[in-house]
C-alpha positions in Angstrom: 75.5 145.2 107.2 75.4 142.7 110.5 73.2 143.4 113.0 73.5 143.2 117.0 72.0 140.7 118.7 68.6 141.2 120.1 68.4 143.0 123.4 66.9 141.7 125.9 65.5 142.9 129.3 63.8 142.2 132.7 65.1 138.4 132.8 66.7 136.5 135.9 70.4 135.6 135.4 71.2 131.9 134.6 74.4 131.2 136.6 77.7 130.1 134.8 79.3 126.8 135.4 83.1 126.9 137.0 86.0 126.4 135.3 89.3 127.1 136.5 90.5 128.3 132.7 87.4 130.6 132.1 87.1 133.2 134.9 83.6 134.1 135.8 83.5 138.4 135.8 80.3 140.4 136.9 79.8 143.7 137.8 77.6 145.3 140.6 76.5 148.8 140.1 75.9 150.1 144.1 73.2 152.4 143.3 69.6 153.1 143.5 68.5 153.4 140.0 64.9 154.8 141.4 67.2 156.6 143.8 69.9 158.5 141.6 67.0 159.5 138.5 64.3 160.8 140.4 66.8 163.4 142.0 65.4 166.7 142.2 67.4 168.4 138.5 66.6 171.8 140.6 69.0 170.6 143.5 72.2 171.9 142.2 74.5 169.2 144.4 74.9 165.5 144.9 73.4 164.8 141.9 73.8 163.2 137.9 72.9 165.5 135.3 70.0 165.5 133.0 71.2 164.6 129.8 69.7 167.8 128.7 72.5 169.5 130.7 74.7 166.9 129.3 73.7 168.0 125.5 73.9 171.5 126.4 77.5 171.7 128.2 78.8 168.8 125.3 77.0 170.4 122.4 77.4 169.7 119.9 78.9 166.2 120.6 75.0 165.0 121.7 72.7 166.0 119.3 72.5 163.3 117.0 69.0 162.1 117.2 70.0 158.8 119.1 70.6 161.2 121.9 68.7 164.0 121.3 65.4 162.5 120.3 62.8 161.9 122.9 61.4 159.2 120.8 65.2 157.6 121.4 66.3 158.2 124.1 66.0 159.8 128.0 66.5 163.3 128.6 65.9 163.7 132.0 69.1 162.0 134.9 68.1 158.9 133.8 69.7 159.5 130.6 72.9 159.8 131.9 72.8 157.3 134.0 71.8 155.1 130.5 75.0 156.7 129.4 77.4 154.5 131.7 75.8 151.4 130.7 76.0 152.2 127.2 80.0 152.9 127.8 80.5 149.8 129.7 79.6 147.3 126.6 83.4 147.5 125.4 84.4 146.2 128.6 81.8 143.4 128.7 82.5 142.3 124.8 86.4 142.6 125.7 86.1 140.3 128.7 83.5 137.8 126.7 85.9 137.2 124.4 88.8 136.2 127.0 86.9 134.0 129.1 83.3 132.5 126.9 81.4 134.2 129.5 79.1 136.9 129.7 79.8 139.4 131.6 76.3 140.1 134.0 75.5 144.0 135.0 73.8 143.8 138.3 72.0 146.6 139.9 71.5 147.2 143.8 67.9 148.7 142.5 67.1 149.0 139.0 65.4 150.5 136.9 61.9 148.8 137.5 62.8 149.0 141.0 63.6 145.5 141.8 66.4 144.6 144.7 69.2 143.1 144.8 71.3 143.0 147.7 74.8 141.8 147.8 74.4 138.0 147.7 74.9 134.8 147.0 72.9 135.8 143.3 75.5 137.4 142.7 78.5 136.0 144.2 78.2 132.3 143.6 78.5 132.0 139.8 81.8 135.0 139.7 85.2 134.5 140.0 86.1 138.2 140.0 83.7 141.0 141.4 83.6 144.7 140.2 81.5 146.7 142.8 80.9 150.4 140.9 81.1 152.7 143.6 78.5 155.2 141.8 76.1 155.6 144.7 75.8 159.4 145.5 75.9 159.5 149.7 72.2 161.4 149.9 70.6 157.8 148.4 71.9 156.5 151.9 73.0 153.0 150.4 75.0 151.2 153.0 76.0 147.6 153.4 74.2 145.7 155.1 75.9 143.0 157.9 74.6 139.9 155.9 76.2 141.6 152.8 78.9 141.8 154.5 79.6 138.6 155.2 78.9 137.2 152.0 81.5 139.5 150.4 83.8 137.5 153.1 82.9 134.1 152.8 83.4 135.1 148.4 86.8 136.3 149.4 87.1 133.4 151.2 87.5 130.9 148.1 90.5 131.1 146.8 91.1 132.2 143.3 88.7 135.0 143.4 89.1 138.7 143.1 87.3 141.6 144.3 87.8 144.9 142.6 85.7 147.9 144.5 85.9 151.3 143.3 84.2 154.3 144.9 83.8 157.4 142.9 85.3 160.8 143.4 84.3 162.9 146.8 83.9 166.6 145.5 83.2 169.5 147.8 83.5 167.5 151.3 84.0 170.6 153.0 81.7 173.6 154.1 83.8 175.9 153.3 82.4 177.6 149.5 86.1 179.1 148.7 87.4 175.5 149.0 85.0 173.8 147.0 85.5 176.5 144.3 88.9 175.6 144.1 88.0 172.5 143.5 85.6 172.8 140.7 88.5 175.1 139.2 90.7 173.0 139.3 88.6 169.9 137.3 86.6 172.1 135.3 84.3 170.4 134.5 80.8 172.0 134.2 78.9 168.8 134.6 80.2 168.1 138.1 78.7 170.4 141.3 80.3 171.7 143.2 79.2 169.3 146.2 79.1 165.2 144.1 79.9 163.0 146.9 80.0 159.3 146.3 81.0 156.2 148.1 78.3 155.6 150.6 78.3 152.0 149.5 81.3 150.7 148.9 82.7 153.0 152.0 80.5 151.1 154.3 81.2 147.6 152.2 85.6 147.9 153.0 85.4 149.2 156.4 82.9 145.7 157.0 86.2 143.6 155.3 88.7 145.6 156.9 90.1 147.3 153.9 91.8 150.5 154.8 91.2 152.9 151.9 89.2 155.6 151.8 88.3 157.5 148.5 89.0 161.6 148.8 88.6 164.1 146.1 88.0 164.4 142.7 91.6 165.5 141.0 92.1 165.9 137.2 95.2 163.9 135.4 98.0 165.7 134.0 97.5 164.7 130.1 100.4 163.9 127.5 101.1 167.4 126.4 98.8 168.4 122.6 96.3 165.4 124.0 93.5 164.3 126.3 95.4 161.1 127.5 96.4 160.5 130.2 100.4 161.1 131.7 101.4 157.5 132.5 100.9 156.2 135.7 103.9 155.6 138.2 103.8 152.1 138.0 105.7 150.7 141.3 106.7 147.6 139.3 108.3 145.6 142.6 105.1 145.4 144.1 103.5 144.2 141.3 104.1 140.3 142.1 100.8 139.7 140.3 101.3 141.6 137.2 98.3 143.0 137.3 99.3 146.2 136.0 102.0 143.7 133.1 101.9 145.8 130.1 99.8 149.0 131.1 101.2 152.3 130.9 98.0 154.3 131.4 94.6 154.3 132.0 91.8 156.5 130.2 91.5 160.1 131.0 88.8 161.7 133.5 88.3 165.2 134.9 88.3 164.1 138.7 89.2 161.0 140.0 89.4 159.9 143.8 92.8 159.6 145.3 92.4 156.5 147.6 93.7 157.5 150.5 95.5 154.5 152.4 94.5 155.0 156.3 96.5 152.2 157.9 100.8 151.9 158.4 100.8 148.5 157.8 102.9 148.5 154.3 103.0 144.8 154.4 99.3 144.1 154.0 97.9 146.6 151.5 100.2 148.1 148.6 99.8 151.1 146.2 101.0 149.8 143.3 100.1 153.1 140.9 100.3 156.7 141.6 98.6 159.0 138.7 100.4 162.6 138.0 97.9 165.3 138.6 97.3 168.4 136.5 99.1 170.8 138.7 98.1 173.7 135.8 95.0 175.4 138.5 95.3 175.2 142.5 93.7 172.6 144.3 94.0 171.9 148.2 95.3 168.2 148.0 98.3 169.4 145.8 98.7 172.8 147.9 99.6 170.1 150.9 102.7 169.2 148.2 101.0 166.2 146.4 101.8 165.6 143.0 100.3 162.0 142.5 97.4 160.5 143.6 96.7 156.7 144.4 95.3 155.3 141.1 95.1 151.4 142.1 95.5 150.2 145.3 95.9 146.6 145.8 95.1 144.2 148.9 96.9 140.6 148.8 95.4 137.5 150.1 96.0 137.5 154.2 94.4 137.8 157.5 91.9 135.0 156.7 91.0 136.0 152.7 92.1 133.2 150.3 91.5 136.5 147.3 92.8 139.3 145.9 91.1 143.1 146.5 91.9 145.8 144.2 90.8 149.7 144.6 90.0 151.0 141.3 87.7 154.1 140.0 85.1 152.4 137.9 85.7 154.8 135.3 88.4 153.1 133.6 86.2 150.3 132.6 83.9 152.8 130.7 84.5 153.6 127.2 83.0 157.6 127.7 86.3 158.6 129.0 88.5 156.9 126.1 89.8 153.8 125.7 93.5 152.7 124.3 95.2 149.0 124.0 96.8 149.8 127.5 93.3 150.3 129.2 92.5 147.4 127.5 95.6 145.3 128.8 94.8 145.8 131.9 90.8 144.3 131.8 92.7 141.4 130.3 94.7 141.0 133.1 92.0 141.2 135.3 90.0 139.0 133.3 93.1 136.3 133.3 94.4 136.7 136.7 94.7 133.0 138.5 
């Protein structure tokens, strides 16, 4: 039987040498590790779950003693939160083999509470940029000015790629009936009914310019006798880049963000997929007569930026939500893209 490779842990990243063939991909997860596990599991909003909760609302799915066993493995929110990097590995080995480079998984604070800002560190050695939007608002992670500006002066070389994805915004409004609609209408027990996300990355695209906002949290419609996904509505004409060449869907997830597009300008920023939502339970973005929601949004080169910005939930590069060859054809567009 072959084994992994060793793991290894607490190092400083080596950078990787440029070559115009071999894109450079890293990701940069915007919370407070610290922040996010040490969460109060008695505060029922804004939170992760324990992976207690997670065992007992997915049981029986999570009692195999590499998730159940406190030998093994976490069982407080920090073992959820180990849960996303665990699920982001296929994504990382898929990329690997496309470009001969490792894919890094930068934290804004991890686990041993060191920081890392958004920087050259991080943006000299990449090519293409994911920024996980996975920052609940109450950790009060903002962007700061000089972050900012290196996140221009990145964009500014041409070639390179920003993808920025803040997570769903559940339960925005005081009002309890309206936030019980929406936790009816994703159903899923893990999410409270306040999870508000984004603080980060909000704060990161109003600093560029970039006029998307993320807003809800709406569950797909799924292929009927499944839990995939309905295809996307794919507005092909747009798609000069093809970064969407060859995808049909992306994985399923109980609530995603529509990204709301808050400027007029058509010419400047396009939505170039729309996701069908599961109309099945009420829901007060769908009672306003939508049936879609923005899925990937995408920003061309202009107004000073030599690179591309795309909108994207970061859970469709995560493996616990599914993963099919069409997910997979779109990280090897991404990881391609010139």
């Amino acid at each position: 039987m072959s084994k992994t490779p060793a793991r290894t842990y607490n190092q400083n990243h080596s950078p990787r040498k440029y070559s115009r063939s071999h894109r450079r991909v890293s990701v940069y997860t915007s919370w407070s590790y610290p922040g996010e596990a040490n969460r109060d599991p008695t505060e029922l909003d804004n939170r992760f779950s324990t992976m207690t909760e997670v065992r007992r609302a997915l049981w029986p799915d999570y009692e195999t003693p590499q998730w159940a066993d406190p030998r093994r493995f976490q069982q407080g929110i920090s073992g959820s939160l180990e849960l996303f990097f665990w699920a982001w590995v296929k994504f990382q080995q898929v990329v690997e083999e496309i470009t001969g480079h490792g894919v890094p998984m930068f934290q804004r604070v991890d686990q041993a509470g060191f920081t890392l800002p958004l920087d050259e560190r991080v943006l000299d050695d990449a090519d293409t940029l994911l920024v996980f939007g996975l920052d609940h608002n109450v950790t009060e992670q903002v962007a700061a000015p000089e972050e900012i500006e290196a996140v221009r002066a990145f964009l500014g070389r041409e070639g390179t790629c920003l993808v920025i994805g803040p997570h769903h915004d559940v339960g925005h409004s005081p009002d309890m009936k309206e936030r019980t609609l929406e936790y009816a209408h994703h159903g899923d027990a893990l999410v409270p009914r306040q999870q508000r996300f984004g603080g980060y990355t909000r704060s990161l695209m109003k600093g560029l310019g970039i006029p998307v906002e993320n807003r809800w949290g709406l569950r797909p419609a799924v292929v009927k006798g499944t839990n995939r996904s309905a295809p996307l509505t794919v507005l092909k004409d747009l798609d000069t880049r093809g970064w969407l060449t060859g995808v049909q869907n992306f994985n399923f997830h109980m609530h995603l963000p529509h990204y709301a597009v808050t400027t007029e300008d058509s010419r400047s920023i396009h939505v170039l997929a729309r996701q069908p939502i599961d109309l099945s339970k009420p829901h007060p973005f769908t009672n306003a007569g939508n049936t879609e929601f923005n899925a990937l949004v995408w920003v061309p080169p202009g107004g000073g930026r030599a690179g591309d910005v795309l909108v994207a939930d970061s859970t469709i590069f995560s493996t616990l939500f599914g993963a099919d060859e069409s997910l997979e054809r779109f990280w090897k567009n991404l990881a391609t893209a010139h």
